[in-house]
DSSP file (Angstrom, degrees, kcal/mol; ACC not computed):
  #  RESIDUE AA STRUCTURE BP1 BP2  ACC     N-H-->O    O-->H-N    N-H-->O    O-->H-N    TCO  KAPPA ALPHA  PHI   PSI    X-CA   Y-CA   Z-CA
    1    1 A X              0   0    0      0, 0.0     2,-0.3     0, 0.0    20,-0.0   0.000 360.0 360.0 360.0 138.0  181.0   56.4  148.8
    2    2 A X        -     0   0    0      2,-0.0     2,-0.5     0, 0.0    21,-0.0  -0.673 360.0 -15.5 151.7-136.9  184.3   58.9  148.2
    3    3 A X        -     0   0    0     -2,-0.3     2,-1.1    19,-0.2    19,-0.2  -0.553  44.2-163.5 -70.3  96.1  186.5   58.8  145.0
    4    4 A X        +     0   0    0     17,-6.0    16,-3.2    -2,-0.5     2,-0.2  -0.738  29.2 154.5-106.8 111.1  186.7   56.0  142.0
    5    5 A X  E     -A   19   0A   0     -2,-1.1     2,-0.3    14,-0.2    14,-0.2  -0.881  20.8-167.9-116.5 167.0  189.9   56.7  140.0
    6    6 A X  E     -A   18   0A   0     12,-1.6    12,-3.1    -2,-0.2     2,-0.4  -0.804  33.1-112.1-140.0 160.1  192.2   53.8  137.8
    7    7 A X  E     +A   17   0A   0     10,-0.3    10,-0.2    -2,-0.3     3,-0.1  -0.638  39.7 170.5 -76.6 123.6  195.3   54.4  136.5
    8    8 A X  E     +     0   0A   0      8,-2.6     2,-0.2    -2,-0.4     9,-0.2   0.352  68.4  13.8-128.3   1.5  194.9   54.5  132.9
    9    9 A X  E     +A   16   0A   0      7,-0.7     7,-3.2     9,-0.0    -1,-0.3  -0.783  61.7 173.0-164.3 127.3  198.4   55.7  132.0
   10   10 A X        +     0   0    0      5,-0.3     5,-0.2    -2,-0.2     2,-0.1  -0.580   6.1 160.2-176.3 113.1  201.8   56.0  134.0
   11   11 A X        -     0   0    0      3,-0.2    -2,-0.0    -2,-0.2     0, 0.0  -0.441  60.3 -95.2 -87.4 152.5  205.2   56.9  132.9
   12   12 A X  S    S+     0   0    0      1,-0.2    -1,-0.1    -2,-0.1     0, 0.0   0.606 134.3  46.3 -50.0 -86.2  208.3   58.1  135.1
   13   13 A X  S    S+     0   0    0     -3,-0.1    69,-0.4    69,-0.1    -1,-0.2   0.566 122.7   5.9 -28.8 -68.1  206.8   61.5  133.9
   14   14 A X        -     0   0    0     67,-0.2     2,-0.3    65,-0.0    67,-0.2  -0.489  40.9-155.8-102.1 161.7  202.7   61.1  134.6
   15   15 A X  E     - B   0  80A   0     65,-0.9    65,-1.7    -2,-0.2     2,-0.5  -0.758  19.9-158.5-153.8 131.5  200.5   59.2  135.9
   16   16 A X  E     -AB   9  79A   0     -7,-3.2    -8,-2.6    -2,-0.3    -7,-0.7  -0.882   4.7-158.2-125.6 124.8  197.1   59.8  134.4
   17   17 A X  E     -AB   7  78A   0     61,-4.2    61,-2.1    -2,-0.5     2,-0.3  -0.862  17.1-148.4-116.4 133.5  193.9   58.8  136.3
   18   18 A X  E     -AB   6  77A   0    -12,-3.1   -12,-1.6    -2,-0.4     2,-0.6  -0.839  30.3-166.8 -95.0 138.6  190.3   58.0  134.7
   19   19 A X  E     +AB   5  76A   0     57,-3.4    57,-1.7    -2,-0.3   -14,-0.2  -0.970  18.8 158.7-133.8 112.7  188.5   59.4  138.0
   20   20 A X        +     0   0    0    -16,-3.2   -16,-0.2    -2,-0.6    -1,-0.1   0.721  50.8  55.0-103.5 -80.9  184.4   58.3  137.9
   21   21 A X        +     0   0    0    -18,-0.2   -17,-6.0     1,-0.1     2,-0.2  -0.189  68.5 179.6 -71.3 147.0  182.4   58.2  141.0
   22   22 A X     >  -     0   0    0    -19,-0.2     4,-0.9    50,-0.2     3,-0.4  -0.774  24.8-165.6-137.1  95.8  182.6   61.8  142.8
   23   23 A X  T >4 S+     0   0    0      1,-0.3     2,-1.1    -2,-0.2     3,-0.7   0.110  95.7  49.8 -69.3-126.5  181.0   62.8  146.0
   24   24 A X  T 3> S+     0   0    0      1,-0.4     4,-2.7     2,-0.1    -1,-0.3  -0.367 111.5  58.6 -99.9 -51.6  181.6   66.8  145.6
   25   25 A X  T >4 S+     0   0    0     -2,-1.1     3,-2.1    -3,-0.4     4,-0.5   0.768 113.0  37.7 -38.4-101.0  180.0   66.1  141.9
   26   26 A X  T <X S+     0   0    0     -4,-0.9     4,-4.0    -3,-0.7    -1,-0.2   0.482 110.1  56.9 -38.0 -39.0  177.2   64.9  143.2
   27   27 A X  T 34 S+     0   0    0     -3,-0.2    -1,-0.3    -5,-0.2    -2,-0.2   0.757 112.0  40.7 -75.0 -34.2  176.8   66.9  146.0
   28   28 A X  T <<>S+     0   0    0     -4,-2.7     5,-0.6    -3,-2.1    -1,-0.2   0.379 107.9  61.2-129.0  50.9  176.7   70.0  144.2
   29   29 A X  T  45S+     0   0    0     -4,-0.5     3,-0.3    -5,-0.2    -2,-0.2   0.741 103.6  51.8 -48.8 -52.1  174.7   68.6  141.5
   30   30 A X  T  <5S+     0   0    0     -4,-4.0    -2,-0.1     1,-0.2    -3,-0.1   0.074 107.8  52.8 -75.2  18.4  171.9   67.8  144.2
   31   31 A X  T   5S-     0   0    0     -5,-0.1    -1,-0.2     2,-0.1    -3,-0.1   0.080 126.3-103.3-121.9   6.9  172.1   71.5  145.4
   32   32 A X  T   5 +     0   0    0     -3,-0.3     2,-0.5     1,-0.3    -3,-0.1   0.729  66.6 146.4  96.4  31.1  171.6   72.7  141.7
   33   33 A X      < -     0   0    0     -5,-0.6    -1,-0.3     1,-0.1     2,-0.1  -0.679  40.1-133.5 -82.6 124.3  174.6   73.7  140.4
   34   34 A X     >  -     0   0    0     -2,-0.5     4,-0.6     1,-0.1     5,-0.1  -0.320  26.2 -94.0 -78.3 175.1  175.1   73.0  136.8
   35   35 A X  H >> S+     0   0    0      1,-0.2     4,-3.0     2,-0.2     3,-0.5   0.933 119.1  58.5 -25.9 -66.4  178.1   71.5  134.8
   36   36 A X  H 3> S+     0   0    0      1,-0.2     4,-1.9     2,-0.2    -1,-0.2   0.940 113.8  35.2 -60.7 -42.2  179.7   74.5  134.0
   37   37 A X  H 34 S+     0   0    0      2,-0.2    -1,-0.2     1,-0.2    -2,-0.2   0.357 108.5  60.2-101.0  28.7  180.0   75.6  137.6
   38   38 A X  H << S+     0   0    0     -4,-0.6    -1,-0.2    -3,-0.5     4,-0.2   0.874 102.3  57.8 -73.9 -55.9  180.6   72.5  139.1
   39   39 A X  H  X S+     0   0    0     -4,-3.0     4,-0.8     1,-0.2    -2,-0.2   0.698 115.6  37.4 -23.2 -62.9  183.7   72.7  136.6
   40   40 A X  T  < S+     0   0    0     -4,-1.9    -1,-0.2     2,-0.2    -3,-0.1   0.112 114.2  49.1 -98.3  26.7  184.7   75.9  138.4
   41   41 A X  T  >>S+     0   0    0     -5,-0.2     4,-1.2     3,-0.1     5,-0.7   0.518 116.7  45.9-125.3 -19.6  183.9   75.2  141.6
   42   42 A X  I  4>S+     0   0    0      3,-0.2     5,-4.2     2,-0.2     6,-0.9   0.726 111.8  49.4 -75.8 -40.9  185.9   71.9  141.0
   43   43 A X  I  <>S+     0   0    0     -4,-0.8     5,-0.9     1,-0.2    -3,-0.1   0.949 119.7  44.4 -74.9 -51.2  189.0   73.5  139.2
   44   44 A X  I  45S+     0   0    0      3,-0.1    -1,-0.2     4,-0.1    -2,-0.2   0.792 128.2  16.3 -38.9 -45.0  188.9   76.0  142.3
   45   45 A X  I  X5S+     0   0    0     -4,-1.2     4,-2.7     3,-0.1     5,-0.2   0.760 126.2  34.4 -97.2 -97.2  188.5   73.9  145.2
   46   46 A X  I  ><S+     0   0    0     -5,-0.7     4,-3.1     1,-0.3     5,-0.1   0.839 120.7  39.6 -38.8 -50.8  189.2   70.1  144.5
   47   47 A X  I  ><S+     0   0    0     -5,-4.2     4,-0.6     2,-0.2    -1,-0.3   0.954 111.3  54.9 -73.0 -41.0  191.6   70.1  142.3
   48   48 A X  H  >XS+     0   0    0     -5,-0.9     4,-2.9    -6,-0.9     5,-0.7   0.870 108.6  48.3 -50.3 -68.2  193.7   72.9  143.6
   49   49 A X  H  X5S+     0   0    0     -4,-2.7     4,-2.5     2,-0.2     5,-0.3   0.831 106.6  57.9 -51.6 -39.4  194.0   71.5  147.0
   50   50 A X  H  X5S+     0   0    0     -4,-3.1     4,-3.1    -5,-0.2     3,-0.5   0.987 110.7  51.7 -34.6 -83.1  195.1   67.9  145.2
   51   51 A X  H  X5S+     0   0    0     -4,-0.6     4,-1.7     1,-0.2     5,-0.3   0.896 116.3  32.0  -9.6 -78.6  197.8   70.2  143.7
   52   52 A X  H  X5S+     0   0    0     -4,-2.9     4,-0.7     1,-0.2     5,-0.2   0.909 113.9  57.9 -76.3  -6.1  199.2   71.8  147.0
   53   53 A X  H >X<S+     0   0    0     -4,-2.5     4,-1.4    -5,-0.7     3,-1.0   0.972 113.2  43.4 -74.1 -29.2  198.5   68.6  149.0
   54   54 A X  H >< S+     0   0    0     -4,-3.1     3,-2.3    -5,-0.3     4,-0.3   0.901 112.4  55.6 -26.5 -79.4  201.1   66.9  146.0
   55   55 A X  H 3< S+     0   0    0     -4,-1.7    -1,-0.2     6,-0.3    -2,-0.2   0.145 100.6  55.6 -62.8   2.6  203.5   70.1  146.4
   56   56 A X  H << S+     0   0    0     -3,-1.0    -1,-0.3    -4,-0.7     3,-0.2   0.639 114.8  40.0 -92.2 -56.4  203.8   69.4  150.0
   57   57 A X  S << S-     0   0    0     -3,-2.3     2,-0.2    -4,-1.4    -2,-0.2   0.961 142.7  -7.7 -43.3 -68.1  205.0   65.8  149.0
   58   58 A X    >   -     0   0    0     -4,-0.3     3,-2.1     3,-0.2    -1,-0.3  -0.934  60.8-147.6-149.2 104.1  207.1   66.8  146.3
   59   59 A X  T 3  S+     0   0    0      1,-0.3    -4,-0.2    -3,-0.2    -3,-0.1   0.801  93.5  70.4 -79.1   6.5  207.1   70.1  145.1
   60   60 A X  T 3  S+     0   0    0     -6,-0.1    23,-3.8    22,-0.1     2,-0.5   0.455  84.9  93.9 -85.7  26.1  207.7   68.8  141.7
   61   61 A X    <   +     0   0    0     -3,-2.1     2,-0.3    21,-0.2    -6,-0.3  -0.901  50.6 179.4-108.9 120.3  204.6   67.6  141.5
   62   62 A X        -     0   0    0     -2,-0.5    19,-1.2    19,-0.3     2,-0.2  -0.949  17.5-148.9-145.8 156.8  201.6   68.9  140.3
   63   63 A X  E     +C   80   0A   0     -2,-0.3     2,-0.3    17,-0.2    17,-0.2  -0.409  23.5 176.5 -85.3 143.0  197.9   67.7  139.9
   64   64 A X  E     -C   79   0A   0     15,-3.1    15,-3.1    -2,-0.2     2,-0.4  -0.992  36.6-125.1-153.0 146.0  195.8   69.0  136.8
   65   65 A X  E     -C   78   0A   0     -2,-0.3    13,-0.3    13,-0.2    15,-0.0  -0.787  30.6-178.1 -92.3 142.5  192.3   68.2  135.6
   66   66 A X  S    S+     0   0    0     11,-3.4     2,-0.3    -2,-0.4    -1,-0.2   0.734  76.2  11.7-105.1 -81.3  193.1   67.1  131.8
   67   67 A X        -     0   0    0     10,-1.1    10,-0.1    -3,-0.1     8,-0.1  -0.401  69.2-150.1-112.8  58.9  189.5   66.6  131.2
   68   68 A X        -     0   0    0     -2,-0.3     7,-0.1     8,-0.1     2,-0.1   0.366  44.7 -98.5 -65.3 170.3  186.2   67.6  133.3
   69   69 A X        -     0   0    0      1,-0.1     7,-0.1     5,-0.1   -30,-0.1  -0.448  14.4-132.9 -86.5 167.8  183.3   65.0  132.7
   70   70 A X  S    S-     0   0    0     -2,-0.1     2,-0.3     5,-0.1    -1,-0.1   0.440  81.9 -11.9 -82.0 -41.9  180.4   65.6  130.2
   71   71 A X  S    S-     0   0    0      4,-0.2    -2,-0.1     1,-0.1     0, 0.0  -0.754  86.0 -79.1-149.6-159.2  177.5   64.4  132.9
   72   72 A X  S    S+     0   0    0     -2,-0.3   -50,-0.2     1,-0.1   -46,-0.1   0.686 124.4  52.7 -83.5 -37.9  177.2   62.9  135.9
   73   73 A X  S    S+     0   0    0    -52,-0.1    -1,-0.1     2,-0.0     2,-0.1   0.304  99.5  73.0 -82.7   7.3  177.6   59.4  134.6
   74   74 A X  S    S-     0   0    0    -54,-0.1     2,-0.2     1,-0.0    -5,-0.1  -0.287  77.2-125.0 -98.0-149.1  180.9   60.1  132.7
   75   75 A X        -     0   0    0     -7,-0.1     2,-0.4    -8,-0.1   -55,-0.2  -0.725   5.9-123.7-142.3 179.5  184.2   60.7  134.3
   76   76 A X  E     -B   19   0A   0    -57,-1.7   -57,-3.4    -2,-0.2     2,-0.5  -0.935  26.1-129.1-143.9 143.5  187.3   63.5  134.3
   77   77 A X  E     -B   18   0A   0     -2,-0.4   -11,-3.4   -59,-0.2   -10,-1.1  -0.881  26.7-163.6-119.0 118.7  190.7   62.4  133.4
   78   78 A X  E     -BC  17  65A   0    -61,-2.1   -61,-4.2    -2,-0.5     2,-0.4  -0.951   1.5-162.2-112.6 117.0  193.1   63.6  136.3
   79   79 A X  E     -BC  16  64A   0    -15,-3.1   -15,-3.1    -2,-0.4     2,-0.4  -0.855  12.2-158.9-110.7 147.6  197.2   63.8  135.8
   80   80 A X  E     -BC  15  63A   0    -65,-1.7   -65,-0.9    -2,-0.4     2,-0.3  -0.973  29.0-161.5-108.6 127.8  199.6   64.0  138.5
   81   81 A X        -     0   0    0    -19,-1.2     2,-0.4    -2,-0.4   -19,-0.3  -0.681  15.6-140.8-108.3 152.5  202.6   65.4  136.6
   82   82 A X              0   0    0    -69,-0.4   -21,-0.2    -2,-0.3   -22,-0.1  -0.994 360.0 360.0-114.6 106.8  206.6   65.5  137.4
   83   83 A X              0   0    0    -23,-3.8   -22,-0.2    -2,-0.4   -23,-0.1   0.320 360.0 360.0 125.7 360.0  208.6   68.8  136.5
């Protein structure tokens, strides 16, 4: 259960994370949400709060989805950014 990310890139600048298993994907997959608002329910929710919990940190930090997944078995490519 929770989150599987790897590091797949990181520079002083980035750090770029390939992020596959996801409860909140799943969870509202199995209450029958498609992709597309998974997508926005993801950009809304998850990721924003990754974002302010960063800016909290550091406020030069911020988290961005780069790439939402294709299905359920792919993955979303996640940056944490500097500047």
């Amino acid at each position: 259960m929770g989150i599987s990310s790897e590091i797949i890139e990181e520079n002083s600048e980035r750090i770029v994370l390939k992020t596959g298993r996801c409860p909140i994907y799943k969870a509202t997959q199995a209450v029958g949400m498609d992709n597309e608002g998974i997508e926005v329910e993801c950009q809304a929710n998850a990721i924003y709060y990754k974002d302010v919990m960063l800016k909290q940190w550091d406020p030069n930090l911020s988290y961005r989805l780069w790439e939402f997944r294709s299905s359920a078995d792919a993955h979303c490519i996640e940056e944490v950014v500097l500047g």
